[in-house]
C-alpha positions as CSV (number, residue, x, y, z in Angstrom):
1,X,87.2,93.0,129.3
2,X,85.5,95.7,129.9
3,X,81.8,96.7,128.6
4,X,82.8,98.7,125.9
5,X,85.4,96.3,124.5
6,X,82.8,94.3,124.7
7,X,80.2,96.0,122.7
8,X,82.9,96.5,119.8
9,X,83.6,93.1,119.9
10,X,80.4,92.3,119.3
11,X,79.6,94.8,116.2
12,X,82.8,93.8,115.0
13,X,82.5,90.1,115.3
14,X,86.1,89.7,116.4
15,X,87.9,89.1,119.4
16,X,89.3,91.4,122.9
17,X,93.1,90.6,121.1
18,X,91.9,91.7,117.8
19,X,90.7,95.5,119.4
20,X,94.2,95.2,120.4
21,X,95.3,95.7,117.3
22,X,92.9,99.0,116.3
23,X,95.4,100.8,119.3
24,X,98.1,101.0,116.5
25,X,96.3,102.6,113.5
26,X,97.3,106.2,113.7
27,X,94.9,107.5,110.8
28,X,91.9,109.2,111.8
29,X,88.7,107.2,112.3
30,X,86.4,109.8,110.2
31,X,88.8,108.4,107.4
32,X,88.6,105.3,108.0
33,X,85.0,105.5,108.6
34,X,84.5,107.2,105.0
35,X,86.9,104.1,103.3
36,X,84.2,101.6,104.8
37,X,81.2,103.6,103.6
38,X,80.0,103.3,107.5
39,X,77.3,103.9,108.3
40,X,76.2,100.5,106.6
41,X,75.2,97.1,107.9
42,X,77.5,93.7,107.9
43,X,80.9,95.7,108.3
44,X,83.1,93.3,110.9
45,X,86.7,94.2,112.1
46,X,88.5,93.1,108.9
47,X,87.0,96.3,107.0
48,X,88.0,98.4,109.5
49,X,91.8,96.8,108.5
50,X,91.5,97.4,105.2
51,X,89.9,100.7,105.2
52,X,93.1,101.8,107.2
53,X,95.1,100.7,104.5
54,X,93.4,101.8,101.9
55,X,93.7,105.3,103.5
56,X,97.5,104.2,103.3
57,X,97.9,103.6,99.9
58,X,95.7,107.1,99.5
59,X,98.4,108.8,101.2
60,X,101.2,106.8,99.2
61,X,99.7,108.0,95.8
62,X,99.4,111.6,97.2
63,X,103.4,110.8,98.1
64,X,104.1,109.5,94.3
65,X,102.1,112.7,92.9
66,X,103.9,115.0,94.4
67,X,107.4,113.8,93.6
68,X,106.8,113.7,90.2
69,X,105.6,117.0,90.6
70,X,108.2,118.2,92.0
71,X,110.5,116.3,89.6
72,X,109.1,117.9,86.4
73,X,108.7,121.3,87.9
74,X,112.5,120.6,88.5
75,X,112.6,119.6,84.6
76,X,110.6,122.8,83.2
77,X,113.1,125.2,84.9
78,X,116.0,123.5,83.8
79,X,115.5,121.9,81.1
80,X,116.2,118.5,81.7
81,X,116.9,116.5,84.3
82,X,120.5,114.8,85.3
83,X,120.7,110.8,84.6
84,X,119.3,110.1,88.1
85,X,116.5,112.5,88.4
86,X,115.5,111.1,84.8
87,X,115.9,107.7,86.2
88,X,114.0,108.3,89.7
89,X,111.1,110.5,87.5
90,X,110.4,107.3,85.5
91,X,110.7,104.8,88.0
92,X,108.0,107.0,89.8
93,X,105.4,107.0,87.0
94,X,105.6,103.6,86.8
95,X,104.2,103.0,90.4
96,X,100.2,102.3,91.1
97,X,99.9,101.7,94.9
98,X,96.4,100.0,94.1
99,X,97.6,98.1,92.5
100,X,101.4,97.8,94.0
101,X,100.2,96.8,97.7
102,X,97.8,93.8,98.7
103,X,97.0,92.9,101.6
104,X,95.4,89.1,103.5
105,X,92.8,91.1,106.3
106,X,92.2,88.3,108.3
107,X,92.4,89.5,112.4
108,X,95.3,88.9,114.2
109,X,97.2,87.0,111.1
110,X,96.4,90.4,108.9
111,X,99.5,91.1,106.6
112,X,100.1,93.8,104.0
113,X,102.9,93.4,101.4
114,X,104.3,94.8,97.9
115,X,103.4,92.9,95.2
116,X,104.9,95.0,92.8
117,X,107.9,97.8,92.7
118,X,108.8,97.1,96.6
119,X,112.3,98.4,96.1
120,X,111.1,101.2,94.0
121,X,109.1,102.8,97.2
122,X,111.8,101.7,99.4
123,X,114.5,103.9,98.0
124,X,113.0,107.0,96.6
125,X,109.7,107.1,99.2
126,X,111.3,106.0,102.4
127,X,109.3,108.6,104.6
128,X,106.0,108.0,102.6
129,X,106.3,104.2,103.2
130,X,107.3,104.8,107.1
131,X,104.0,106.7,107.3
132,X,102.0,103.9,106.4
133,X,103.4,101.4,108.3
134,X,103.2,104.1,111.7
135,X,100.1,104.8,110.6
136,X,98.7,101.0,109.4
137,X,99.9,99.8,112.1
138,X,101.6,96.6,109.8
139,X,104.8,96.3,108.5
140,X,104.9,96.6,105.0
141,X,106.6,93.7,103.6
142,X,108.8,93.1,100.1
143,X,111.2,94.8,98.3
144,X,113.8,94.9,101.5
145,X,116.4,93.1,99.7
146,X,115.7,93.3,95.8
């Protein structure tokens, strides 16, 4: 281990295999900083897990926002909108990825999963729940098969 794995091993209070994991969180750090309110004392290596995904589920709701923008733009010009772009619109509003994803931050057994309306973000945000997991650096799990 070298000295500065090390030294963020020990403000971190985790292990060498835990930084590991830090190599596969693609936001950047000044937002993950800002999600942990750093600089402040007692923050450990499972805040800087959950401030990735809460940075995550930002980016979902900015994903949800905008398709139901674009959605309702779609239904001002036109009108209305055909059965599935009705359908898609309200299963849309129904989503609150605060309240959709949870996660167990816990070091190397870390997991982050849908509680509610997995299948919903499956098949109408696809790319939006890609991006987290890339990003994360967890899979996202539920709602593959429902």
């Amino acid at each position: 281990m070298t000295g500065a794995q090390s030294l963020l091993c020990e403000m971190l209070s985790c292990g060498s295999m835990d930084l590991d994991m830090l190599d596969f969180i693609g936001y950047g750090w000044d937002e993950i900083l800002d999600q942990m309110d750093w600089p402040r004392e007692g923050l450990d290596f499972n805040d800087v897990l959950r401030a990735a995904v809460s940075v995550g589920i930002i980016n979902l709701k900015e994903a949800v926002d905008e398709k139901i923008l674009v959605l309702e733009a779609a239904e001002n010009i036109h009108g209305m909108l055909g059965p599935e772009e009705t359908e898609k619109l309200e299963a849309l509003r129904r989503l609150k990825p605060d309240d959709d994803i949870e996660g167990d931050f816990n070091f190397l057994a870390t997991h982050v999963w849908f509680k509610n309306n997995g299948p919903v973000y499956r098949r109408y945000l696809p790319d939006a729940v890609d991006e987290f997991e890339d990003n994360v650096g967890f899979l996202l799990t539920g709602g593959e098969g429902e």
